[in-house]
matplotlib code that plots the C-alpha trace (Angstrom):
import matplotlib.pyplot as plt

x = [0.0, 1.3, 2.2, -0.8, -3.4, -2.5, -2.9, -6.4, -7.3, -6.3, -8.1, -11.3, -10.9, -10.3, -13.4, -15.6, -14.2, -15.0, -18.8, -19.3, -17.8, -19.8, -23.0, -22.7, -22.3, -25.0, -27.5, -26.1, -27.2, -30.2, -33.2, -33.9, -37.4, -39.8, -42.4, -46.0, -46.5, -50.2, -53.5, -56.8, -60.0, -63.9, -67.4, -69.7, -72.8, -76.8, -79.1, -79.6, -76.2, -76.1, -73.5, -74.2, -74.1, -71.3, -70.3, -66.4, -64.7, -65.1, -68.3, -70.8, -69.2, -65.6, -63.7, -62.2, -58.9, -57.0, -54.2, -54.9, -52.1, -49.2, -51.4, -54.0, -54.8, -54.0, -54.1, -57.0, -56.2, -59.3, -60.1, -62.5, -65.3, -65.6, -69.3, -70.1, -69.0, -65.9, -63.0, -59.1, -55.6, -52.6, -50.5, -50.9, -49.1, -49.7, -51.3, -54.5, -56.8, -60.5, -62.8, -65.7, -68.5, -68.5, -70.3, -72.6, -75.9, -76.3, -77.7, -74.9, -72.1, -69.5, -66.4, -64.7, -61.2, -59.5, -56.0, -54.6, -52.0, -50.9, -53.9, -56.4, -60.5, -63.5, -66.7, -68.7, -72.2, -74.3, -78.1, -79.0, -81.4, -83.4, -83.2, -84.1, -85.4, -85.8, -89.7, -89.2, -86.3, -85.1, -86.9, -85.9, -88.8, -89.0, -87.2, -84.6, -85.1, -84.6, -87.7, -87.1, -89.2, -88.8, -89.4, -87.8, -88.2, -87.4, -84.9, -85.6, -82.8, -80.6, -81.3, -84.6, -83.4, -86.6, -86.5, -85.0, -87.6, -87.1, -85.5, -85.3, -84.6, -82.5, -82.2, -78.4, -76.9, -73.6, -71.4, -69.2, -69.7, -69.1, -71.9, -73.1, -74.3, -70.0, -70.1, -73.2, -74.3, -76.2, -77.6, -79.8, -81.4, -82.5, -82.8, -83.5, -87.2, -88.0, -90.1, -92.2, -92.2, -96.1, -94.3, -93.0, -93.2, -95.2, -93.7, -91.8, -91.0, -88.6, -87.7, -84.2, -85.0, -83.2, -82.9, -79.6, -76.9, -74.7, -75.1, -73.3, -73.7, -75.2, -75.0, -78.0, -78.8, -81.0, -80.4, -82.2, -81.6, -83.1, -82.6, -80.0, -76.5, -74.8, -76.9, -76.0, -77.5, -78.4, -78.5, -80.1, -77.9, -76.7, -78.4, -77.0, -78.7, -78.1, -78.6, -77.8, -77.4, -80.5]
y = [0.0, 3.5, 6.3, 8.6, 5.0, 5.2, 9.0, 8.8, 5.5, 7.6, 10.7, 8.7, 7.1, 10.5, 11.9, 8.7, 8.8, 12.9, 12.2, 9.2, 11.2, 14.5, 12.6, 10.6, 14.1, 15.6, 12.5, 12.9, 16.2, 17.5, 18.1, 21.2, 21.7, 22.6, 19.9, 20.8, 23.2, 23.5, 21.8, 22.1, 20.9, 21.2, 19.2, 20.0, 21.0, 21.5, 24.2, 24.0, 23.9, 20.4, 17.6, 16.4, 12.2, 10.9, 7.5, 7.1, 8.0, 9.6, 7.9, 10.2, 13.6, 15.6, 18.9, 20.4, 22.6, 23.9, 26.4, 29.5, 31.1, 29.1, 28.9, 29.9, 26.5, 24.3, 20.8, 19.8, 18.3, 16.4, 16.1, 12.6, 13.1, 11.5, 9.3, 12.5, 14.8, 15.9, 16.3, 16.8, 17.2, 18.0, 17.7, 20.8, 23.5, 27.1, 28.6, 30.0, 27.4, 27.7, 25.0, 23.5, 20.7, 18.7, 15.3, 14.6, 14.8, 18.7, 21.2, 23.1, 24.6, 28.2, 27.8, 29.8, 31.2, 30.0, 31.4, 27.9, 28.4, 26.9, 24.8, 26.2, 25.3, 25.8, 24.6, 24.3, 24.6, 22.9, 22.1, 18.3, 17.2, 15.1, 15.3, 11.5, 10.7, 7.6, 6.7, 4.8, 2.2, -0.7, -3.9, -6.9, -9.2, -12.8, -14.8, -12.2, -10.1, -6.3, -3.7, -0.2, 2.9, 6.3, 9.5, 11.7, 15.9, 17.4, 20.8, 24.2, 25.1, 27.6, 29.9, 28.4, 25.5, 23.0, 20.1, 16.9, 13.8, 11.3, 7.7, 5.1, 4.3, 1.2, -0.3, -0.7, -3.1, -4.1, -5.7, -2.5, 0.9, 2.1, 1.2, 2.9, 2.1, 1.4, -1.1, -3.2, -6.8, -7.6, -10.7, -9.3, -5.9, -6.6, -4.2, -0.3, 1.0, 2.8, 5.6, 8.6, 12.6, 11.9, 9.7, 12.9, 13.4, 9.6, 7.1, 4.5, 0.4, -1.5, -5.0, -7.1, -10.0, -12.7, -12.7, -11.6, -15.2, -14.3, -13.4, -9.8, -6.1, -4.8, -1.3, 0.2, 3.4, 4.5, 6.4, 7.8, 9.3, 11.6, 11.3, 13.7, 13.5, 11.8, 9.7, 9.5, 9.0, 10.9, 9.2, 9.1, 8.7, 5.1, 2.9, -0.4, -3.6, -7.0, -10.1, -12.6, -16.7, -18.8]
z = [0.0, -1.4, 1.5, -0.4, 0.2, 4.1, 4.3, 2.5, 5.1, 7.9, 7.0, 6.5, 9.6, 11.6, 10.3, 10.9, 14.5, 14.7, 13.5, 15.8, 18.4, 17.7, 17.5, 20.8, 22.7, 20.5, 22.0, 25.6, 25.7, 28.2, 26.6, 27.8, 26.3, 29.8, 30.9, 31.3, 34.2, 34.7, 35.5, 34.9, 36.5, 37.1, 36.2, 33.5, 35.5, 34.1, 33.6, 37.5, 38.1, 38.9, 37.7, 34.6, 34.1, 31.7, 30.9, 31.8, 29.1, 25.7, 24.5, 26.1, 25.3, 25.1, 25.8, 23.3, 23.6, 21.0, 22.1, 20.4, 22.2, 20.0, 16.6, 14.7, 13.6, 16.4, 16.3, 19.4, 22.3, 24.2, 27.7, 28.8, 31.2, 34.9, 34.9, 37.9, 35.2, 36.7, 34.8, 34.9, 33.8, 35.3, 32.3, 31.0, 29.5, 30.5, 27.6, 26.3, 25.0, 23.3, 25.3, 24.0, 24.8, 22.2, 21.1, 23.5, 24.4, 24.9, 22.9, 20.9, 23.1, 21.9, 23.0, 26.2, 26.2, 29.2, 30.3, 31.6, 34.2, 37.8, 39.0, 36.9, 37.9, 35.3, 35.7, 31.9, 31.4, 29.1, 28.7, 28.4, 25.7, 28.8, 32.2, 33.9, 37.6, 39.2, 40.1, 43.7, 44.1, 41.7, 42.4, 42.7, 41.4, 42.9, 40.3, 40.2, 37.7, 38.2, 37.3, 37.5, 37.2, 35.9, 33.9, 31.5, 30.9, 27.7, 28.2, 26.6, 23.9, 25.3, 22.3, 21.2, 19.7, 18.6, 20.9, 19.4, 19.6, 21.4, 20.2, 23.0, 26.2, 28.3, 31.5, 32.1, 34.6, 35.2, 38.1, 38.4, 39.0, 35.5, 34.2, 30.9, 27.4, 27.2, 30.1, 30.5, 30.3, 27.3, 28.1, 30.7, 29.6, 25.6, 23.1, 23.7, 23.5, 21.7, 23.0, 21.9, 23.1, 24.7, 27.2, 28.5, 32.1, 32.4, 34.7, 32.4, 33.9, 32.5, 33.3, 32.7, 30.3, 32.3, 36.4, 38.2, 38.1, 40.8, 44.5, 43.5, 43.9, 40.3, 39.3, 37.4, 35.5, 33.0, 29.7, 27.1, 24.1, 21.3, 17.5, 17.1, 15.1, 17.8, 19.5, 22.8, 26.1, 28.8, 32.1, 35.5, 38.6, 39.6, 41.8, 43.6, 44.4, 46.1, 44.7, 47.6, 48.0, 48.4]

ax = plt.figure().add_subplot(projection="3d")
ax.plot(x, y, z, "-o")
ax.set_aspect("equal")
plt.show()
């Protein structure tokens, strides 16, 4: 091998030795790009200023935020909804966001402008398409199926919206607290109902198709639901009942 070969073979392997060297400190360094430093919390709360019912999750309704305060087109960022309707975050950024209800079963929501910093609180308010009450306790029938009783009440739009008509309604029963039209057992409440808007304000039974297996706690709710883009439910509070040994 000529002296000018070895000089070229050293110089090529100096420089591939500089690069691997300049890369490994270039990936050993700190990233020094700042972590979130903010929360946010609240509950989505009624006309009356009451909690609203969610299923767990995303299936029943969403926040919105897009942070207005780094683009004009931001890409959105989605908060889930507790089954109380609380929600929360607290892996924020400190920004400025636009918040909005979105997908659920609400009359039409604007967005707010919320200057997120710290431990930031913010209650929303929105205006459920039916509000649901429970007519007496659930029942317990003697070969163990559940009957339960109760009524709905169309809301007034916010801004005179016409009222949606109703769809149906279901009995929902599960063996754990999340119960929902996301988290039910099939095999024991059937098909929905369906159901008409004179049934307004009328008290409404519904009965499980097969009886309760298992000596268990089971979760029930109710939900019903208007014929509206989305489709989803609106739900009475929980109720718990026993089913115990013979």
């Amino acid at each position: 091998m000529t002296n000018t070969n070895l000089t070229i073979m050293k110089n090529l392997l100096l420089s591939t030795l500089i690069l691997f060297i300049t890369l490994t400190f270039h990936s050993c360094e700190i990233d020094n790009v700042e972590g979130p430093d903010a929360s946010i919390e609240g509950a989505i709360l009624d006309q009356n200023g009451k909690p609203v019912q969610f299923e767990q999750g995303a299936s029943s309704g969403r926040i919105k935020l897009e942070e207005t305060s780094w683009s004009d087109n931001p890409v959105p960022l989605y908060l889930n909804v507790l089954q109380d309707g609380k929600y929360v975050n607290n892996k924020m950024f400190a920004a400025t966001y636009m918040a909005t209800l979105v997908e659920g079963a609400f009359y039409p929501t604007t967005g707010e402008e919320l200057k997120v910093s710290a431990n930031f609180k913010h209650d929303f308010h929105i205006v459920p398409y039916l509000d649901l009450e429970w007519v007496g306790e659930p029942v317990v029938l003697a070969d163990k199926k559940v009957s339960a009783t109760f009524k709905f009440k169309r809301n007034e739009g916010p801004n005179a919206e016409a009222k949606p008509d109703l769809m149906d309604y279901q009995l929902f029963i599960s063996t754990n607290q999340y119960v929902g039209n996301n988290n039910f057992d099939g095999t024991r409440v059937g098909q929905p109902v369906k159901v008409t808007n004179d049934e307004e304000n009328k008290s409404i039974t519904i009965t499980s198709i097969q009886p309760m297996k298992y000596a268990a706690t089971y979760y029930l709710r109710i939900g019903a639901r208007v014929n509206d883009t989305y489709k989803k439910y609106n739900y009475s509070s929980i109720k718990t009942i026993e089913i115990q040994n013979n």
